[in-house]
C-alpha positions in Angstrom: 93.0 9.2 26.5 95.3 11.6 26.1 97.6 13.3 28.6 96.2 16.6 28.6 92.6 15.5 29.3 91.9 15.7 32.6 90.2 12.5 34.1 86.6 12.7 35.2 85.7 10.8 38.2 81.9 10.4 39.4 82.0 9.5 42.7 78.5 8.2 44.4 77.9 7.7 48.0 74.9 8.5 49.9 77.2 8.9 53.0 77.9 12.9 52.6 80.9 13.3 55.2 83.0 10.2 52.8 82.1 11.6 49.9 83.1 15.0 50.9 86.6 13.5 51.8 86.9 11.4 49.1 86.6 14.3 46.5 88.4 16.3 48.5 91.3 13.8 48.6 91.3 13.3 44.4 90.6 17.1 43.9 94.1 17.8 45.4 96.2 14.7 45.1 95.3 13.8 41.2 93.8 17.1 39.5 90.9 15.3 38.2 87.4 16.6 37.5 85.0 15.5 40.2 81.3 14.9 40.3 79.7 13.7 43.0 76.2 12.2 43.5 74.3 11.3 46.3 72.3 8.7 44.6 72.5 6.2 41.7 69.9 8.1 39.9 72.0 11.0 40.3 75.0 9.7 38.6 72.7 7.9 36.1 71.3 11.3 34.8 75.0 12.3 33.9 76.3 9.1 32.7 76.3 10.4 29.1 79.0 12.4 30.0 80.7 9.0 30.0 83.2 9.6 32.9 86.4 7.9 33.5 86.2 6.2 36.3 82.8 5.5 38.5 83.4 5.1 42.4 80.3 3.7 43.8 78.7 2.7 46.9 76.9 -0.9 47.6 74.1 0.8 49.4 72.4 3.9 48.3 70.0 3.9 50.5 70.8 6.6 52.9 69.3 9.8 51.2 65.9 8.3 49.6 65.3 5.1 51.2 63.5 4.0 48.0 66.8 4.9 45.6 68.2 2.1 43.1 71.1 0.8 45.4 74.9 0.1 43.8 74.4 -3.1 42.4 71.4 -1.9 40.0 73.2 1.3 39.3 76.6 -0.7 38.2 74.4 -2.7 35.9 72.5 0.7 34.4 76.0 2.0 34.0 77.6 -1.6 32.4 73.8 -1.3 30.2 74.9 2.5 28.7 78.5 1.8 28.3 80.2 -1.5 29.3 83.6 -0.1 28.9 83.0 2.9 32.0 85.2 1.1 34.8 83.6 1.2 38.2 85.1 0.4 41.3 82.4 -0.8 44.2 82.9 0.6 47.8 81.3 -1.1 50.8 81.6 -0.6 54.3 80.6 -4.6 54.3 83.5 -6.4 54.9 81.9 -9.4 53.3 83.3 -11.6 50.4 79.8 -12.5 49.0 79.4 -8.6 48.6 82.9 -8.6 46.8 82.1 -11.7 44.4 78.6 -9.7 43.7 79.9 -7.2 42.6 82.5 -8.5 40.3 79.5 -10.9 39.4 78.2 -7.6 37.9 81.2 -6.4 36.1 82.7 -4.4 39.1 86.6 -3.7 37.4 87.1 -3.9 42.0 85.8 -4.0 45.2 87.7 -2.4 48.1 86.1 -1.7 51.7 85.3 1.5 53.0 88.8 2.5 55.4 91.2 5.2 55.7 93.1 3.4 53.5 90.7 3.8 50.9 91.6 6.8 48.9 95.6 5.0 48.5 94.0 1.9 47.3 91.5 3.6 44.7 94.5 5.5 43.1 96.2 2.2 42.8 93.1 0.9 40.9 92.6 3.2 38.7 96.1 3.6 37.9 96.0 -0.3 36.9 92.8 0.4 34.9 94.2 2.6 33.0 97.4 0.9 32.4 94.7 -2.4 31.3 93.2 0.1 28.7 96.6 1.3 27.2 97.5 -2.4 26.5 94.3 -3.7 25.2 94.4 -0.3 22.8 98.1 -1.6 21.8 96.3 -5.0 21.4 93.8 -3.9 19.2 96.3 -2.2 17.2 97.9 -5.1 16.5 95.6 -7.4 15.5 94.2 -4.9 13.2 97.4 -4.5 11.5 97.9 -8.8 11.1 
């Protein structure tokens, strides 16, 4: 990635009054392109646009009660590209949800807080920072 690419974030929540304030909160404190989805189809309609960073909701239930919920939309995502880092949200504060999720190749799993926005910019900056160093990696063990 390079610096002058702006980083595209898909945010999916079915709860419209957190997502609201969640792209709200990344629109004016990082700069990054937002897209947010209400449901995992949604976000799986535009996953070819193969975003930065997926934010995603545990339950997806709350806008069509019959609508894939996180765990089989993290998986559709992991199927299309298994390198698109998504980080779960749940308002569960339960650590089988949390081990699920990473079960399913979640990069994290953070509960839904006030604290939440300040926690997801920590992640993503450490997923990023993961990336640059395997890249390096890869470098280097194509060069030996």
């Amino acid at each position: 990635m390079t610096l002058d690419k702006k980083i595209l974030i898909f945010l999916v929540d079915d709860d419209p009054l957190f997502l609201k304030a969640l792209e709200i909160e990344f629109i004016q404190n990082t700069g990054s392109v937002v897209r947010t989805f209400a449901t995992g189809e949604h976000c799986l309609k535009n996953i070819s646009l193969n975003p930065d960073i997926v934010i995603l909701d545990y339950h997806l239930d709350g806008v069509e009660k019959n609508a894939i919920n996180g765990l089989e939309t993290l998986d559709r995502i992991k199927a299309f590209n298994p390198k698109i880092p998504v980080i779960m949200l749940s308002s569960q504060d339960k650590i089988e949800v949390a081990v699920n999720c990473m079960k399913h190749q979640a990069f994290d799993y953070f509960v839904k807080s006030e604290t939440a926005f300040i926690r997801l910019q920590k992640a993503i900056t450490t997923i990023f920072h993961y990336q640059k160093i395997e890249k390096a990696l890869s470098w280097y063990m194509e060069m030996m």
